[in-house]
N, C-alpha and C positions, 0 to 999 in steps of 0.2 A: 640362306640369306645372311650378309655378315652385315652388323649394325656400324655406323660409323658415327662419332659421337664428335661435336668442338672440343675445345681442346682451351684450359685457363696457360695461356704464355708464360707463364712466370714457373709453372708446375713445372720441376727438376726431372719429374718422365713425361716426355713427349715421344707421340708417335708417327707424327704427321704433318709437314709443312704444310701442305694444301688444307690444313682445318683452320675456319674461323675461331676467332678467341672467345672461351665460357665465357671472360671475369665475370660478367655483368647478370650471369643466368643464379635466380633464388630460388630456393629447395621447389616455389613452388613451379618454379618453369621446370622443372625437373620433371615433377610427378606429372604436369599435361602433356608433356613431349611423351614418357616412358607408360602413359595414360594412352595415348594415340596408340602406341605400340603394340600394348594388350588389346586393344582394339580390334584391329589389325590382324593379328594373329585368333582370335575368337571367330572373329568374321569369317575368315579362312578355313577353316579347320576341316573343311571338307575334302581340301588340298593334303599334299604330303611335303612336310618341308619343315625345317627345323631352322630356327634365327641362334646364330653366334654373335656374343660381345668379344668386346678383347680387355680384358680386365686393365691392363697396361690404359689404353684408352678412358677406361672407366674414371680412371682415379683421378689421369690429366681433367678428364672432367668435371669433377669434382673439386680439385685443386682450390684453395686452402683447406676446404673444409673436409678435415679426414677424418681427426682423430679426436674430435669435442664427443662426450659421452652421450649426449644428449640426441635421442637418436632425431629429433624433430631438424636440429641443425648440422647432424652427420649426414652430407649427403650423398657417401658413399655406401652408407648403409640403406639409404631411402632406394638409389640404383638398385643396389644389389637385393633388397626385398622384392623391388618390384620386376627385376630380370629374373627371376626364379622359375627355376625351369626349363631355361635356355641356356645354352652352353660358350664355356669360353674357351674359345679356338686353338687360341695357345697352349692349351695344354692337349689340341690333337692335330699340331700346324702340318701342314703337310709341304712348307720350305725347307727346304734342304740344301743351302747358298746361292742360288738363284740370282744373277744380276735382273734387278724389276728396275726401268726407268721411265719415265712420263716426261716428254719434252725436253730430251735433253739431262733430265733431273735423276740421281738416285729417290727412288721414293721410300729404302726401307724396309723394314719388316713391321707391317702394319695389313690393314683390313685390307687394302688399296689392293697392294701384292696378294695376302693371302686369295683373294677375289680370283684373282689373274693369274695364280699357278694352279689354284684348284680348277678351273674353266679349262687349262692347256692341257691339265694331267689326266684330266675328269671329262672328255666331250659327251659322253652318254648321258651326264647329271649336269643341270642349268643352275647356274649361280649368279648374285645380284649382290650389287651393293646399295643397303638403307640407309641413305643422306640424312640423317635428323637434325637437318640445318648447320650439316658442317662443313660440306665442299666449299670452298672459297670462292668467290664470283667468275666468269669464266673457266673452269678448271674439267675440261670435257674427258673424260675416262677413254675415247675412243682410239687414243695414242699410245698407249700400254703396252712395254715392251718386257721379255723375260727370254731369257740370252740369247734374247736381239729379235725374238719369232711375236708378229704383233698380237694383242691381244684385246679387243676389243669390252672394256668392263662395263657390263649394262647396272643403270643408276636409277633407283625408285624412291620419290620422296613419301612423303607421310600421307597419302591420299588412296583412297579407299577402292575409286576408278584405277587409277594406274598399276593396282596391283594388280585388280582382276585383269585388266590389259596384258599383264605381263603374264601371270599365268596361263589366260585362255592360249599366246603365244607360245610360250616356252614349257608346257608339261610334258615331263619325262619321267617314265612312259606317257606316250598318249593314248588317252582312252580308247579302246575300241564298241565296234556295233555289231552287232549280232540280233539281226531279227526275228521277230519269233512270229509264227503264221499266225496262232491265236488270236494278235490284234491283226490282221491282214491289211491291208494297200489301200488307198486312195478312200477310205471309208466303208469299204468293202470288203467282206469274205471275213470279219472278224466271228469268232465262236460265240453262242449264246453265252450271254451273260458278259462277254469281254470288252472292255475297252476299245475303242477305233483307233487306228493310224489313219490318221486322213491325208496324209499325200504318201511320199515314198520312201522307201527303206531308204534312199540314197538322200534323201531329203532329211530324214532323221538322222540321217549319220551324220553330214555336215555341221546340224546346232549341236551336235555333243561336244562340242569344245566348250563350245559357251555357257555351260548346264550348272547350277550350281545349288549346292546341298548345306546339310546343318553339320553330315558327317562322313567320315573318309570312307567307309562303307556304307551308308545308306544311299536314298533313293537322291536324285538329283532333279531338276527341274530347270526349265528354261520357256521363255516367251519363242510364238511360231507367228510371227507378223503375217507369214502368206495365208494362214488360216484362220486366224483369230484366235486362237485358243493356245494354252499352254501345254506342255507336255511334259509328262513322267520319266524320267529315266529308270529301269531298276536295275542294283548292282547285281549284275549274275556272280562273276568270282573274277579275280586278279583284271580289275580298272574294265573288264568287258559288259555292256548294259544294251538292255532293248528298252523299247516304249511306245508308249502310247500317247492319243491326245486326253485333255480330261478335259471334260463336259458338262454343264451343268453344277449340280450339286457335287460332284467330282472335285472341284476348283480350290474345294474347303480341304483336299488332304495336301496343301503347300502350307508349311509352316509360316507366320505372319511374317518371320521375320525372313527369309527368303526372297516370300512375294517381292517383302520392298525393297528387297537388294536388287529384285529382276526391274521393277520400273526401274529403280537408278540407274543398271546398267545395261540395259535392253531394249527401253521402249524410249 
């Protein structure tokens, strides 16, 4: 996921016609934008996927305020504290002169392009671009050209829904299922002491998109509306899991904060 940031006009690095102008953004719209973000990224973590800045980017962002000591009114340094962690592109670009146009337009060497030669070079791995309020009003990504072959650049803004949208979508690898007789079929034939599946392995296999966890190996979970009840995923090894329903007092082994991510995005 490459982050895309406005851009203060006046700043001598720019990277981006299509970005609206900072001037007007204070340290503290900074830290609630770059706040969402960590967010964002917490929330997810059960995903696999890394968010890139472009430092270049950073700064037009930043733009006057670079080089005051103070780190309260540095607010390239407030960015760069709070981007830690995350990686800046430019220094693993994978452009190599690439004509990138958008309507007509050179767009560049910027997040836009890098977006769009790693999606043509990369089909096995899904990439996005993170709008943090800086595509400019009509400016639709789905015209993206790079030596001339289209490329369509899917665009996510700062919303919590839209991401999980995009993932349950786009995960590469996608998860697999593997059922295990132990909990058996339809509420039936499961081992003493085991967990039920109450409807069917093929019924399970389809909500494992939707399944979401605290961590990239642990267990997963997801709401089953045709049953009423939730269900477990466990990670057996490399992204493959089985499951069951949980029941009763069972209910309590979803993490609180899970639970509420499944109403929001499930019920």
């Amino acid at each position: 996921m490459l982050i895309l940031f406005p851009e203060n006009k006046t700043s001598p690095v720019q990277t981006c016609v299509f970005t609206e102008n900072a001037d007007g953004w204070e340290v503290e719209d900074f830290k609630e934008c770059l706040g969402v973000l960590l967010r964002l990224k917490e929330t997810f973590q059960y995903e696999r996927f890394l968010f890139f800045y472009d430092l270049n980017n950073v700064q037009a962002f930043c733009y006057p305020h670079l080089n005051r000591r103070h780190s309260l009114f540095n607010k390239k340094y407030v960015m760069l504290t709070l981007l830690k962690g995350m990686c800046n592109w430019r220094s693993r670009s994978e452009q190599n002169g690439e004509s990138c146009m958008l309507h007509g337009s050179n767009i560049g060497l910027n997040s836009i392009s890098e977006v769009a030669v790693r999606k043509l070079n990369r089909p096995n791995d899904s990439f996005s671009l993170v709008d943090c309020m800086a595509l400019i009003s009509g400016c639709p990504l789905n015209a993206v050209t790079v030596n001339g072959q289209n490329v369509s650049v899917d665009v996510l803004c700062l919303d919590e829904r839209e991401f999980y949208i995009w993932f349950t979508n786009h995960r590469k690898p996608s998860r697999s299922y593997n059922w295990n007789s132990k909990h058996g079929e339809y509420g039936k034939g499961n081992w003493p002491g085991e967990s039920r599946l109450l409807g069917s392995r093929a019924e399970a296999c389809l909500l494992l998109k939707n399944a979401i966890g605290e961590t990239y190996r642990g267990p997963l979970f997801c709401w089953d509306c045709q049953y009423g009840h939730y269900m477990e995923y466990k990670n057996e090894l490399n992204d493959t899991y089985h499951s069951f329903h949980l029941e009763g007092k069972d209910e309590k082994r979803i993490p609180s904060k899970v639970k509420n991510l499944i109403d929001i995005f499930q019920k």
